[in-house]
C-alpha positions, 0 to 999 in steps of 0.5 A, spaced: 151 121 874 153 128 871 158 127 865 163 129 868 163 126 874 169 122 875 167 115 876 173 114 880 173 119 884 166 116 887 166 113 893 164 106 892 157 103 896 155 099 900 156 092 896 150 089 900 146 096 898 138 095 900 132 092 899 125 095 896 118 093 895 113 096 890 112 102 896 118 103 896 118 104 888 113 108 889 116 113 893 122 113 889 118 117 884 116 121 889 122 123 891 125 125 885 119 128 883 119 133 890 127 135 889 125 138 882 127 132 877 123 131 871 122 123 872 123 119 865 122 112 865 118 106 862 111 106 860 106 102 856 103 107 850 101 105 844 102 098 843 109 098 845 114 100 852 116 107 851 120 112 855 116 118 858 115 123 863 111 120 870 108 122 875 107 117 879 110 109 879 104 106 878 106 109 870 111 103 871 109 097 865 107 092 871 106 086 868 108 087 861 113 084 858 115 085 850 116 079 843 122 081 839 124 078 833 127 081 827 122 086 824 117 084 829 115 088 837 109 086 840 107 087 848 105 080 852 102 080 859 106 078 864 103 074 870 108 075 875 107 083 875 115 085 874 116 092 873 122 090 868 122 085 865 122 087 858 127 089 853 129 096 850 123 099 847 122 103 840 126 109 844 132 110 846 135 116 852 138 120 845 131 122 845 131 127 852 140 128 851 139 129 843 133 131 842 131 129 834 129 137 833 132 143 836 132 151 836 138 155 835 136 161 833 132 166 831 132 172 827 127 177 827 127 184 822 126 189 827 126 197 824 130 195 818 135 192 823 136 184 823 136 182 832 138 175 832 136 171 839 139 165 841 135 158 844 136 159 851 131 155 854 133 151 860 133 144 860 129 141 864 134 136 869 132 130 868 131 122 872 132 116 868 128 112 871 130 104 868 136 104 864 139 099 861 146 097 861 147 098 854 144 104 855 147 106 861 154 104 855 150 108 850 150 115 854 157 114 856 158 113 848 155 120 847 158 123 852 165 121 848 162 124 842 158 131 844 162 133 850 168 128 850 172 133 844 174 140 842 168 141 841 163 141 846 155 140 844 151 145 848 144 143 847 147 135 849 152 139 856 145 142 858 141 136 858 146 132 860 149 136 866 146 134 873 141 127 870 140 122 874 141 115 872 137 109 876 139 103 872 136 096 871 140 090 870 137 085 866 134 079 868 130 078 861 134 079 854 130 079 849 131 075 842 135 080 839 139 082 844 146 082 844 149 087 849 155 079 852 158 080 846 159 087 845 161 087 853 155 092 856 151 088 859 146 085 862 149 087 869 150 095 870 158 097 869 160 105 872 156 111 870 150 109 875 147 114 881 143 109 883 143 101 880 137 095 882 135 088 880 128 086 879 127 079 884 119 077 883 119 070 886 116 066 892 118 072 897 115 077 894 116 083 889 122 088 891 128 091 888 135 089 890 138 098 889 146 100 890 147 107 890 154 109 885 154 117 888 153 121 893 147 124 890 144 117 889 146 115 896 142 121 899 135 120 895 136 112 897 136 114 904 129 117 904 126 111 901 123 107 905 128 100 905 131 095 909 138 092 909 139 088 903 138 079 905 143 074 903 137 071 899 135 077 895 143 078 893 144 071 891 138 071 887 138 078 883 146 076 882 144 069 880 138 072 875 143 077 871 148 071 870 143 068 867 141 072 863 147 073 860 147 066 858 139 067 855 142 072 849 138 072 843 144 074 838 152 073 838 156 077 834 162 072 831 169 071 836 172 075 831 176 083 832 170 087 828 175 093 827 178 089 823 173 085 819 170 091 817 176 093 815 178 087 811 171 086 808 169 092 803 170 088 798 166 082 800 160 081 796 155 080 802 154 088 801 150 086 795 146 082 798 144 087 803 143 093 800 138 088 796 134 088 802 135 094 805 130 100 804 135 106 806 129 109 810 133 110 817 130 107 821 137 104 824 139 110 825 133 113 829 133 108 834 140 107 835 142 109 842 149 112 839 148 115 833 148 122 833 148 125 825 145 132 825 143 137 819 140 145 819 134 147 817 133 154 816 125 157 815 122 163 815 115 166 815 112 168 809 113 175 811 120 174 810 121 178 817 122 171 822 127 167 821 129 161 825 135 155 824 133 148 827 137 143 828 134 136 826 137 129 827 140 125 819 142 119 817 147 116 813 142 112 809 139 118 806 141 120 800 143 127 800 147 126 807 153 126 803 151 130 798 157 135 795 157 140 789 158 134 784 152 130 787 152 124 792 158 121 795 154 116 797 149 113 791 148 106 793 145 103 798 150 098 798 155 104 800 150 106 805 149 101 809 156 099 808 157 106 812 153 105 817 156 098 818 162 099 818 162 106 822 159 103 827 163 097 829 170 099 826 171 106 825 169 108 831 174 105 835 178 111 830 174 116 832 172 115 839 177 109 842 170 104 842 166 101 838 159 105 837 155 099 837 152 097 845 148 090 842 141 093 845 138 090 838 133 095 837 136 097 830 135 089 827 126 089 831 125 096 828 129 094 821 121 094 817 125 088 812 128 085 819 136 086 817 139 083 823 147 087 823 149 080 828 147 076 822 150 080 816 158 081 822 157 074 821 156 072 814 162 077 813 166 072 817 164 067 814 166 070 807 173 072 810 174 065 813 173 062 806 177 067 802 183 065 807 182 059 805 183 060 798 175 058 797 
């Protein structure tokens, strides 16, 4: 669903929706492929679950499932051969709307006269193929921050303009998941062109699908289907309630705006920044953030020019560098930004928190920094010091 689709002005589907065997996927694929989308979806790829362009269903992960811990990923086989039962992978949908490298420009010295030409490229319009609710949040969270202002980011509008989101709930949280407490999962919220629940039991495998818009109702009904069945819907429903009982992290009861808020001083941040490396990989595979700097190259002629544009990070040191030198110098103050930003002064920014609870940043953290853990350790400081402790 576009950007800027009204949610509310869709109409809303068939609760019951319709009921679809792995055929069913696989001509789904076909589908989007035949009306001109470039499919994205999982995949099993270097010894982890990546998103990546498929041509066929058959690229889907049947069979894998996934081992997370804090600083620890590993991909297990399944038996039962589900498609989805996986958690969120080292990637994000950032990585195809915000892509990490961007051209802007080029400049070429043409007879003494400087022609600048700017990056055009069509984007490709885009399928995504098993998006998780706190993904399908994440997305909506970017949309706020590169199209929602005064100032619209052209490369993310282009990307963004005409995707078609296919949602899976989730019925297998992972042990670093969190997405309860941060009110994004693990059923699917509004944003969905199509919406589906994996069910894989003694009836067989097939996916429980809804539309959420016109055009997601128009590729269903040219997949091959059958009206849903009490007993599917009562099982997918009942899988995702589940689910959401089986969350591998909580962040503590409290209004985190303003724990953050209330915590710059606690000595919780000297501990942190005692392990945290500053290297940014927090950032990387977080799905909302969005920090970017330039970068300007020439040839060794000096007549080709270009500017990219190349994702940042708040851990790196010259990321708030000034005339003076860095504001920032201190891995205790990097973190504490990062933290902060995320779960309190976004709301200041955007009106929501910037965190979607999918965990990717405590699995690919290299010295396992659990953020529900430090949320915690705050709120414990703030209750003793309420205390007079």
């Amino acid at each position: 669903m576009s950007a800027d689709t009204d949610v509310n002005a869709v109409p809303s589907p068939e609760p019951e929706g319709l009921v679809m065997g792995k055929d069913g996927m696989a001509a789904l694929v076909d589908v989007l492929v035949r009306r001109g989308f470039t499919v994205v979806g999982p995949t099993v790829r270097d010894g982890a679950i990546v998103l990546a362009e498929l041509l066929s269903a058959d690229e889907l992960p049947y069979g894998w499932g996934v081992e997370l811990e804090a600083g620890r990923y590993r991909l297990r086989e399944r038996s039962d051969g589900a498609a989805f039962a996986n958690a969120a992978g080292p990637q994000s949908w950032k990585s195809f709307l915000h892509p990490a490298r961007v051209r802007e420009w080029s400049a070429d010295r043409v007879e003494g006269e400087l022609v600048l030409t700017a990056d055009q490229a069509a984007p490709p319009r885009y399928a995504f193929l098993g998006v998780r609710p706190c993904d399908l949040r994440a997305i909506a969270i970017q949309d706020r921050v590169l199209t929602g202002g005064a100032y619209r980011d052209p490369t993310y509008a282009g990307r963004r303009s005409g995707a078609l989101l296919i949602v899976v709930e989730c019925t297998e949280p992972g042990a670093t998941c969190f997405c309860v407490s941060m009110g994004t999962g693990p059923a699917a919220g509004p944003g969905y062109d199509l919406v589906m629940t994996e069910v894989v039991d003694g009836d067989g495998h097939r996916f429980w699908v809804r539309s959420g818009s016109e055009e997601g109702a128009e590729i269903l009904a040219e997949v091959p289907a059958r009206l849903s069945d009490p007993e599917t819907r009562e099982t997918a429903r009942a899988a995702v309630t589940a689910a959401a009982d089986r969350m591998g992290r909580t962040m503590p009861e409290a209004d985190l705006r303003e724990l953050m808020a209330g915590t710059l001083d606690a000595p919780r941040w000297d501990d942190v920044a005692g392990r945290c490396l500053t290297c940014g990989n927090c950032t990387m595979v977080c799905p909302t953030c969005f920090c970017t700097t330039t970068e300007d190259v020439t040839d060794l002629t000096g007549d080709h020019a270009e500017r990219w544009r190349l994702w940042d990070s708040c851990f790196d040191l010259d990321f708030s560098h000034l005339h003076g030198g860095p504001v920032r110098a201190s891995a205790r103050s990097r973190y504490r930004q990062w933290m902060t930003h995320k779960l309190g002064t976004w709301y200041d920014q955007f009106g929501s928190s910037g965190c979607v609870g999918c965990g990717r940043c405590i699995v690919w953290c290299p010295v396992g920094i659990d953020i529900t853990e430090e949320a915690a350790a705050l709120h414990d400081w703030t209750a003793a010091e309420s205390k007079g402790g």
